[in-house]
N, C-alpha and C positions, 0 to 999 in steps of 0.2 A: 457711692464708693469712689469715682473720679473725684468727686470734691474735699473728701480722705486723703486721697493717694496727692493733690495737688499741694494741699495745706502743709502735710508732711514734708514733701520733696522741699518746697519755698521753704516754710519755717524750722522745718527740723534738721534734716538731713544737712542742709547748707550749716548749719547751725552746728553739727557734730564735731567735736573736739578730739574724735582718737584718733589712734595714730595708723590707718591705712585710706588709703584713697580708694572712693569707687570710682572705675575706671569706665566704667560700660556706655554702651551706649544710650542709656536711660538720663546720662548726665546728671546722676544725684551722687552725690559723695561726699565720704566724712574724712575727717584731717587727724591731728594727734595731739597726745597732749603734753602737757609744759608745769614742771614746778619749779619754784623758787628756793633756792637754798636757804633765804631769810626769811621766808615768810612760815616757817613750822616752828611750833611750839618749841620743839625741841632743837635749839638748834646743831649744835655738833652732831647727831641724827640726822638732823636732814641735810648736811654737806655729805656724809656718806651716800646716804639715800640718792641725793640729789646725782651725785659722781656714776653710782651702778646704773640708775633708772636712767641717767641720759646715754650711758654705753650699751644699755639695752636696745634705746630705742636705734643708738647706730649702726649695731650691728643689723636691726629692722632694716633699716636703708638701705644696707648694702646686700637685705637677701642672704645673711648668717645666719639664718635662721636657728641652728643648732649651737651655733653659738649663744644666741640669745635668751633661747630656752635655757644654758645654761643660767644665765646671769639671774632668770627667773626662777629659777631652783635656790638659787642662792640668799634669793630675796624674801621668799617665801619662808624659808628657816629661818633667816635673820631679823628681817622685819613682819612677824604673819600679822602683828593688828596694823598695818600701815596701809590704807585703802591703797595708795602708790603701785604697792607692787600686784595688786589685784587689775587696778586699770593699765597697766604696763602688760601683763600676763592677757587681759582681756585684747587689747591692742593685737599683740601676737596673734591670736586665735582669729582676728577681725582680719589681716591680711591676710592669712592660711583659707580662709574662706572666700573672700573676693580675687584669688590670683590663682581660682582651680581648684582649691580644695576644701571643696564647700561638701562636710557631709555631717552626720549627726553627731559622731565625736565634738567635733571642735565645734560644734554649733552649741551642744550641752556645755562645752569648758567655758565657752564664751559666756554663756549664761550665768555659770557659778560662778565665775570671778565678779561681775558685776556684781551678781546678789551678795556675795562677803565685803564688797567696797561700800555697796548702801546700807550695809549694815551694820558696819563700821561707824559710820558718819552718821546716821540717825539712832545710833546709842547716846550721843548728846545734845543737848538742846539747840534748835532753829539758830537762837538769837546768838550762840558762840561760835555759831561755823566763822572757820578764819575767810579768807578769799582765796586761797588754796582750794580749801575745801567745799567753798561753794564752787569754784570751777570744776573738782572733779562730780558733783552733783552731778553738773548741767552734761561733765561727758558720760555719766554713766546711765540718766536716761536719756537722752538722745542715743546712746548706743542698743539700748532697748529695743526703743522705737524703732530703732532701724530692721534690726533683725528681724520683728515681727512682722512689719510691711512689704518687708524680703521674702517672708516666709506668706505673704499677704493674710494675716491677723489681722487685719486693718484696725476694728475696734481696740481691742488690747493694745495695738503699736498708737492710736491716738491716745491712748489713757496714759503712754510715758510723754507723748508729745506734750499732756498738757503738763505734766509735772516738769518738763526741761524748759519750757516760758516760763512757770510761775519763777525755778530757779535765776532763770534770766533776766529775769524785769528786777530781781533783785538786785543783779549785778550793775546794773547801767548807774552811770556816775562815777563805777568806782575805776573808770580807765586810767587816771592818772596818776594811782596808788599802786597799781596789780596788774602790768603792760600784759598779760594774757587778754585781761577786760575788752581791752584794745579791739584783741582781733574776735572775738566774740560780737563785741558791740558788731564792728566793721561786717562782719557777715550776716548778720541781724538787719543793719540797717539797709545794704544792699537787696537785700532778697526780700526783705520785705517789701520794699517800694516797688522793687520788680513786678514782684505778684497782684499789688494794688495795679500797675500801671498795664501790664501785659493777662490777666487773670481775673477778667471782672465778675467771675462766679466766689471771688474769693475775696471780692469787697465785702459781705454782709460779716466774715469771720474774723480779718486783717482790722473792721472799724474799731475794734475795743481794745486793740492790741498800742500799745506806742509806735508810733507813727515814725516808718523809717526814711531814709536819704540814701538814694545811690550815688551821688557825688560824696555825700561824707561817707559812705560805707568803701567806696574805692581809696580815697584820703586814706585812712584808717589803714587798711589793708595795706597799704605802701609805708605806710610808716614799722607795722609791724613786719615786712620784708627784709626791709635795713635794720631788721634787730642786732644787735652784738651776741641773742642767742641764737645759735645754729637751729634748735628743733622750731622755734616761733618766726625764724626767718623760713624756713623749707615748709611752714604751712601757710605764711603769708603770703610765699612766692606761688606754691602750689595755686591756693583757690585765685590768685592773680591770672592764673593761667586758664583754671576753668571757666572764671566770669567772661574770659574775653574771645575765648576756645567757643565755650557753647553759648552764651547768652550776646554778650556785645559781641558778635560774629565780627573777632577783627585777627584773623588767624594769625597775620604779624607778628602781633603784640604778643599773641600767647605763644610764638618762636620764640622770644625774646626770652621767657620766665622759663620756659621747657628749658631752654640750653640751660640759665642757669644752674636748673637742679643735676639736669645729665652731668654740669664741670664737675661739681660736688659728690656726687654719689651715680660714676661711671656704670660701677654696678649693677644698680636699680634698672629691672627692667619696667618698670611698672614709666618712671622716668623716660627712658629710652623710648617706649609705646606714644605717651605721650606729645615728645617731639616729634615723631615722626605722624601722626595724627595731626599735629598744629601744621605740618608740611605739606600733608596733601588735602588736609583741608582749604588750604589757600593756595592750591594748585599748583605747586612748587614742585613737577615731579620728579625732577633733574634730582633736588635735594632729598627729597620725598625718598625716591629709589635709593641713594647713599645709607640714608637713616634705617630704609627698610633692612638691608644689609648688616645692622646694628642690630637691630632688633635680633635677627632669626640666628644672626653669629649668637648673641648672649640670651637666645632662648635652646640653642643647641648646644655649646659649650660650655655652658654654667652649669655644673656638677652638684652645683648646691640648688635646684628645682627640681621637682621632681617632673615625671612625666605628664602628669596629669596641667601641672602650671606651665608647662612646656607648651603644649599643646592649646593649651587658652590665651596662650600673647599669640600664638602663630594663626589662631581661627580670626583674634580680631585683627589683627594684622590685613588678614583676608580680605575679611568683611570688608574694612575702608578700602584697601585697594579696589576691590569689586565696588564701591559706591563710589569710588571719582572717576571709572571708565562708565558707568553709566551715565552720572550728571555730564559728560565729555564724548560723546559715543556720536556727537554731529561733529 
């Protein structure tokens, strides 16, 4: 089962496209996801499409959440065969669960919108998915898998895992057509290598897979940070931050990428936790204490959480302070 739970976290979860971050301490997290107003069939459809689902995902950011739900409502009536607004609504559901409100409701919604988006998309044949639409493939079983591993399904959450590779191994090549590929590729390549290089139970599984590069999966991941689009930049910048947060232990660097989602999206406390996690992880407690201050202001005064998310930024909040007066306790 450890060798389950390792394969997933490397290959899948780092790998996940939607649009919330797992924050915890487990350090597996998924990201969000991104269309192209040119690349749908339809195109005057999809600049609508494209204009709601990215106000959607803003409002996400900033913790609107009822606002968001609206624009979900709206999408749903207007566009219901457009997978879009099923991984957009699914998205939703996926932060309502990692930020405290994690209960069977929104675990079920979560789940139905997934199953209406792949059911969507395998109404027609393999060989016509656009690259759109194999991207939201690759987010809708990796979101899968996640949930089930969370829920620890392990077997059933591998069976989406392998269906979010086979999706994947498709995709490679096409980075220079479809800048999503980009950051797909980049976090494939990164964690894979990782897991060959730090996870030698997970060389007999990683041997058959395409062989990754943590130098070109970093490259990669920088490039799609300086995107011109705001949601592929804030999850370029994001896993910029986690790679260097949890695995390249260089808490600086992942200062650097926290602040700048904080400039961007004030907001977000999910952000705010973040920075102040990259701060006292690198023992910074002057800054550390400031941030902490940020934190507990926009976990008490933000109107728009409810008690239960309230209480989940302030426990982890805890936790790390209680783990840098222990590792400092001489």
């Amino acid at each position: 089962m450890k060798r389950l739970l390792l394969i997933s976290s490397l290959l899948l979860c780092f790998v996940s496209i939607g649009n919330a971050q797992q924050y915890s301490s487990s350090g597996s997290f998924p990201a969000r996801t991104y269309i192209s107003p040119t690349k749908h069939r339809n195109a005057k459809a999809s600049s609508a499409l494209f204009t709601q689902v990215n106000q959607g995902f803003e409002y996400i950011y900033n913790f609107e959440f009822v606002k968001a739900d609206s624009v979900i409502e709206v999408l749903r009536k207007k566009y219901p065969l457009q997978p879009m607004t099923y991984l957009l609504s699914a998205n939703y559901f996926w932060w309502m669960i990692i930020s405290g409100e994690d209960n069977e409701i929104n675990r079920l919604r979560f789940r139905q919108d997934l199953d209406l988006a792949n059911t969507i998309l395998k109404s027609q044949p393999s060989d016509s998915l656009s690259n759109e639409e194999l991207f939201i493939l690759i987010n809708t079983y990796s979101f899968k898998s996640r949930l089930e591993l969370k829920q620890k399904n392990y077997l059933k959450g591998m069976f989406y895992v392998n269906d979010c590779i086979r999706y994947l191994k498709t995709s490679f090549g096409k980075e220079n057509e479809y800048e999503p590929f980009l950051f797909t590729s980049g976090i494939y390549n990164y964690f894979c290598d990782y897991g060959m290089q730090n996870y030698p139970i997970l060389y007999p599984s990683l041997l058959f897979l395409p062989e990754g590069n943590m130098k070109l999966g970093l490259q990669q991941l920088e490039k799609v940070s300086k995107s011109k689009e705001m949601l592929l930049s804030n999850e370029g910048t994001y896993f910029l931050l986690k790679i260097y947060l949890d695995m390249e232990k260089e808490p600086s660097k992942a200062v650097d990428y926290a602040e700048v989602l904080v400039n961007r999206h004030p907001n977000n406390i999910v952000y705010q936790y973040l920075l102040f996690k990259a701060l006292i992880s690198g023992d910074n407690f002057p800054q550390a204490s400031k941030q902490l201050e940020a934190v507990n202001r926009a976990a008490l005064t933000n109107q728009k959480l409810t008690l239960s998310q309230k209480e989940h930024f302030l426990k982890m909040a805890k936790d790390d302070l209680r783990s840098y007066f222990a590792r400092n306790q001489d």
